[in-house]
LUMTIPA-608609 format. One record per residue: residue number from 0; residue in one letter; x, y, z of N, C-alpha, C in turn. Coordinates in Angstrom, 2 decimals, always signed. Example, Ala and Ser with C-alpha at 12.3 -4.5 7.8 and 13.67 -1.06 7.14 Angstrom:
     k   r       n_u       n_v       n_w      ca_u      ca_v      ca_w       c_u       c_v       c_w
     0   A    +13.19     -5.69     +7.80    +12.30     -4.50     +7.80    +13.20     -3.30     +7.80
     1   S    +12.85     -2.25     +7.08    +13.67     -1.06     +7.14    +12.90     +0.03     +7.87
This chain:
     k   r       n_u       n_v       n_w      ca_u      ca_v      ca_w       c_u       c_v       c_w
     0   X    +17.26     +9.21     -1.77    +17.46     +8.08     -0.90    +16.15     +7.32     -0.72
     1   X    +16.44     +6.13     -0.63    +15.37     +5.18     -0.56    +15.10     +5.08     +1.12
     2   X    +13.58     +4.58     +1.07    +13.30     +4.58     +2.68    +12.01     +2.76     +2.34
     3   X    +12.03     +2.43     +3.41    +11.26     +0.69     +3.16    +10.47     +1.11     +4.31
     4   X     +8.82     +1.18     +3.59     +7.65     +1.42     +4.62     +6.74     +0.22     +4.46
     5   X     +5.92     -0.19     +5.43     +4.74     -1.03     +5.11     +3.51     +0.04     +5.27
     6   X     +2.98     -0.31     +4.14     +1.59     +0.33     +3.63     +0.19     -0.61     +4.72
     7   X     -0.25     +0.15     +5.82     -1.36     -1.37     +6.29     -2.84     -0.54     +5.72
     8   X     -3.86     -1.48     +5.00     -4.86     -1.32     +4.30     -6.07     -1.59     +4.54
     9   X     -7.28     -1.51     +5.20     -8.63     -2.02     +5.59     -9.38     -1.74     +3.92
    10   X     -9.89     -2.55     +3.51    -11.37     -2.21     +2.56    -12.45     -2.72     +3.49
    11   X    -13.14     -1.69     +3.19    -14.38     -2.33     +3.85    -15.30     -2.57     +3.51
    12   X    -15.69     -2.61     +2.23    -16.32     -3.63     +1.15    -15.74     -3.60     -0.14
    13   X    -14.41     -5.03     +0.15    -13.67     -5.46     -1.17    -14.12     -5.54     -2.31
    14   X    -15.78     -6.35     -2.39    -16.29     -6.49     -4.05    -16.36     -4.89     -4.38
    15   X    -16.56     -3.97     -3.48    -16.48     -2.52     -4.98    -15.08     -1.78     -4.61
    16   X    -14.17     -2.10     -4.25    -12.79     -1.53     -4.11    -11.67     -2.23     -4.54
    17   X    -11.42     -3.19     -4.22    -10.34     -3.94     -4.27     -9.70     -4.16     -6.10
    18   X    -10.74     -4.15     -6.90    -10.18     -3.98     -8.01     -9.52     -2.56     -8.61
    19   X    -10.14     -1.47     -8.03     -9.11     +0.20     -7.89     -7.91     -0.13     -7.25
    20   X     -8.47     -0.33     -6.16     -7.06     -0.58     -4.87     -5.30     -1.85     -6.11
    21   X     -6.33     -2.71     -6.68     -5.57     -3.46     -7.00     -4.60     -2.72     -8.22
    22   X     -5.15     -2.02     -9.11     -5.09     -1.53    -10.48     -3.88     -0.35     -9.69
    23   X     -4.07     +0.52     -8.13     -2.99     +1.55     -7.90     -1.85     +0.83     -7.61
    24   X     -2.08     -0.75     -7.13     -1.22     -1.47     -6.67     -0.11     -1.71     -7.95
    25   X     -0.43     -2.06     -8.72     +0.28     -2.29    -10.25     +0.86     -0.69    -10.60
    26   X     +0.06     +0.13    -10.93     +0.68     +1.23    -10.74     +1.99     +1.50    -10.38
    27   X     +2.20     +1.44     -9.47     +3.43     +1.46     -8.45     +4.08     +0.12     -7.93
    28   X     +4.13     -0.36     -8.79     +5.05     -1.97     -9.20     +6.61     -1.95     -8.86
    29   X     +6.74     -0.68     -9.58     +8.34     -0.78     -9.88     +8.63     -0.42     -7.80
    30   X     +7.91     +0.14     -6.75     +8.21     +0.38     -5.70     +7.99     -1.05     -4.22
    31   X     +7.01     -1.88     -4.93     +6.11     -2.57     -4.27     +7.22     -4.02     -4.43
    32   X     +7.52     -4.24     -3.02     +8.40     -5.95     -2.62     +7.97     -6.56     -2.25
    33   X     +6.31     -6.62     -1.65     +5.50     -7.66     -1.14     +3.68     -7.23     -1.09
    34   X     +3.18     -8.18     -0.89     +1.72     -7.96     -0.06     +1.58     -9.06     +0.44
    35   X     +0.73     -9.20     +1.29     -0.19    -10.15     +2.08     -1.17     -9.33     +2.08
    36   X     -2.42    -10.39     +1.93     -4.31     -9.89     +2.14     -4.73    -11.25     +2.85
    37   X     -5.76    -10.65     +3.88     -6.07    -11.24     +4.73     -7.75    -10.96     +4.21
    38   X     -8.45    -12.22     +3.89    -10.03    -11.37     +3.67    -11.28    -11.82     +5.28
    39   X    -11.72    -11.44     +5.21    -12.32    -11.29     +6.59    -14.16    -11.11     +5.70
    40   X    -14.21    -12.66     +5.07    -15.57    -12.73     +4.46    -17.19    -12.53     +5.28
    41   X    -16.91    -12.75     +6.30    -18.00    -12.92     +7.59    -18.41    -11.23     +7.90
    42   X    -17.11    -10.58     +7.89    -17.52     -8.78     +7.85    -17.31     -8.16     +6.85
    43   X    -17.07     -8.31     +5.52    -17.18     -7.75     +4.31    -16.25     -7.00     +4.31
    44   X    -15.12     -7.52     +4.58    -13.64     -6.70     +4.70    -12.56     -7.42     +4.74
    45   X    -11.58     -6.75     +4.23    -10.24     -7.40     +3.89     -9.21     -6.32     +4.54
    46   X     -7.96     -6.71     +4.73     -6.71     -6.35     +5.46     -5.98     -6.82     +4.56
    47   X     -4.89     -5.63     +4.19     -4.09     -5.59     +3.15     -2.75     -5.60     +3.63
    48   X     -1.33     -5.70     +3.87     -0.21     -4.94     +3.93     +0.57     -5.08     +2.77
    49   X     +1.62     -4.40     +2.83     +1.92     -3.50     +1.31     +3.47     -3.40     +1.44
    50   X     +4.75     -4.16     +1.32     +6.09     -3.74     +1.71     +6.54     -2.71     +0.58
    51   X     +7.41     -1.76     +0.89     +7.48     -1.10     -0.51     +8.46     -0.39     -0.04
    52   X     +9.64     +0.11     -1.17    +11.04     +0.70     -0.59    +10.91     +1.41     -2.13
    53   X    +11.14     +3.20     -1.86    +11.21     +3.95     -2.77    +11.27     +5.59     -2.03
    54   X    +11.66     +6.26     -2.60    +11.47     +7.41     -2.12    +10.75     +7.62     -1.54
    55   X    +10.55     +8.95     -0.12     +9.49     +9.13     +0.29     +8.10     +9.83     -0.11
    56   X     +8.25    +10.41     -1.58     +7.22    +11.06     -2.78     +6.75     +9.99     -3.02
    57   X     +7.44     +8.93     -3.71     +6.66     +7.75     -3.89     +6.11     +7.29     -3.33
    58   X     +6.34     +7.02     -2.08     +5.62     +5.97     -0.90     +4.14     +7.07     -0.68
    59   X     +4.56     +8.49     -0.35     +3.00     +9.33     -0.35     +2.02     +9.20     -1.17
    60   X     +2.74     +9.22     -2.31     +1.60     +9.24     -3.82     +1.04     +8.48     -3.51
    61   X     +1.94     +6.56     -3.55     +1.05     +5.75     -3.67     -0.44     +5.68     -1.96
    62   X     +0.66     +6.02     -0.91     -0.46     +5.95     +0.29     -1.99     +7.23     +0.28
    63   X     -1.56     +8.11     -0.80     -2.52     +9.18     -0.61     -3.43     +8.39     -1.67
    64   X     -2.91     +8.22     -3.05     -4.24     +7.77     -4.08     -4.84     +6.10     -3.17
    65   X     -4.28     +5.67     -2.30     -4.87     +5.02     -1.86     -6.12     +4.43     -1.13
    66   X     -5.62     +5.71     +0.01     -5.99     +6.72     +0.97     -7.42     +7.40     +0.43
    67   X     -7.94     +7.43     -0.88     -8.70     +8.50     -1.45    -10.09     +7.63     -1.99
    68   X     -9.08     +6.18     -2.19    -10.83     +5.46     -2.64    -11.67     +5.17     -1.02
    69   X    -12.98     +5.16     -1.83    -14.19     +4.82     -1.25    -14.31     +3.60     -0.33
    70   X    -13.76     +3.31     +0.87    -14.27     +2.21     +2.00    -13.37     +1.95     +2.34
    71   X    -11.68     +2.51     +1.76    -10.45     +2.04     +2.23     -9.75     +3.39     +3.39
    72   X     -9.12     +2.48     +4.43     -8.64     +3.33     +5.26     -7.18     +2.56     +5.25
    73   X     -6.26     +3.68     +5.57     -4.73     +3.93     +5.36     -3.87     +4.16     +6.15
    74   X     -2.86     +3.05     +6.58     -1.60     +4.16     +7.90     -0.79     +3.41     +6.54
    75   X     +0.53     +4.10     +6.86     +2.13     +3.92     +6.80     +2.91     +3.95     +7.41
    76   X     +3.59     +2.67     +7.43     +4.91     +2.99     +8.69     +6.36     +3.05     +8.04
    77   X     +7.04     +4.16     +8.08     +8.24     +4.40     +7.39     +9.54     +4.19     +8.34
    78   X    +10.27     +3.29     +8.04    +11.70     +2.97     +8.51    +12.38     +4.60     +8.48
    79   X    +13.09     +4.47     +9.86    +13.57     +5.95    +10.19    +14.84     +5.53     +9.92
    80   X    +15.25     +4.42     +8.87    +16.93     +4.72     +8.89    +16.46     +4.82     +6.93
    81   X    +17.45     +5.50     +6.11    +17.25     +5.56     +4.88    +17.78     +4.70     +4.35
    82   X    +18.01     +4.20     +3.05    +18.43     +2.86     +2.63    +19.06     +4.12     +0.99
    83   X    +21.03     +3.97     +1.13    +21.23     +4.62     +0.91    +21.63     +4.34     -0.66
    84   X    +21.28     +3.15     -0.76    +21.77     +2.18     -2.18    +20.79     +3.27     -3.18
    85   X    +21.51     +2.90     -4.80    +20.53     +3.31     -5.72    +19.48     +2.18     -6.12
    86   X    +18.49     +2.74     -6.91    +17.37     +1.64     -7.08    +17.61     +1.25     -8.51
    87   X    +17.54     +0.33     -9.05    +18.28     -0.13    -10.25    +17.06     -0.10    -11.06
C-alpha cells in the first residue's frame, strides 16, 4: 500500500550538497510528485520540500540516503491514511 509523505529538507551549504541531494532526488523519480526549493542566499542555505507517494520502504530509503549527506537535515511527514490504489 501506498502512503503520500512530504519530505521537508534544510542544506546548509547548497554549493557542496545540493548536486548529491539532487542526483538522490532523480534516483527516486518513479516515487517523487513534486518539489519546491526555497534558497535563502544571504545564509547559505536552501529549504527543500519533497511530495512523494510510495511505499513506506521507499519513502525511508529515500529520507535516510538523504538524511546521510553532509549539511542536510531531514523530517518526514507521512499521511496516516494509506492510499490503497496500485502504482502503475
Amino acid at each position: 500500500m501506498n502512503c503520500i509523505a512530504v519530505i521537508g529538507a534544510i542544506l546548509e551549504d547548497p554549493k557542496n550538497s545540493q548536486q548529491r541531494f539532487n542526483d538522490l532526488i532523480a534516483a527516486f523519480r518513479g516515487i517523487v510528485k513534486g518539489r519546491m526549493g526555497i534558497p535563502f542566499d544571504a545564509e547559505n542555505r536552501a529549504v527543500i520540500a519533497i511530495t512523494v507517494e510510495g511505499d513506506l520502504d521507499e519513502i525511508n530509503a529515500l529520507t535516510g540516503k538523504l538524511g546521510k549527506l553532509p549539511g542536510v537535515s531531514v523530517k518526514t511527514a507521512v499521511s496516516a491514511k494509506e492510499n490503497h490504489e496500485t502504482k502503475q
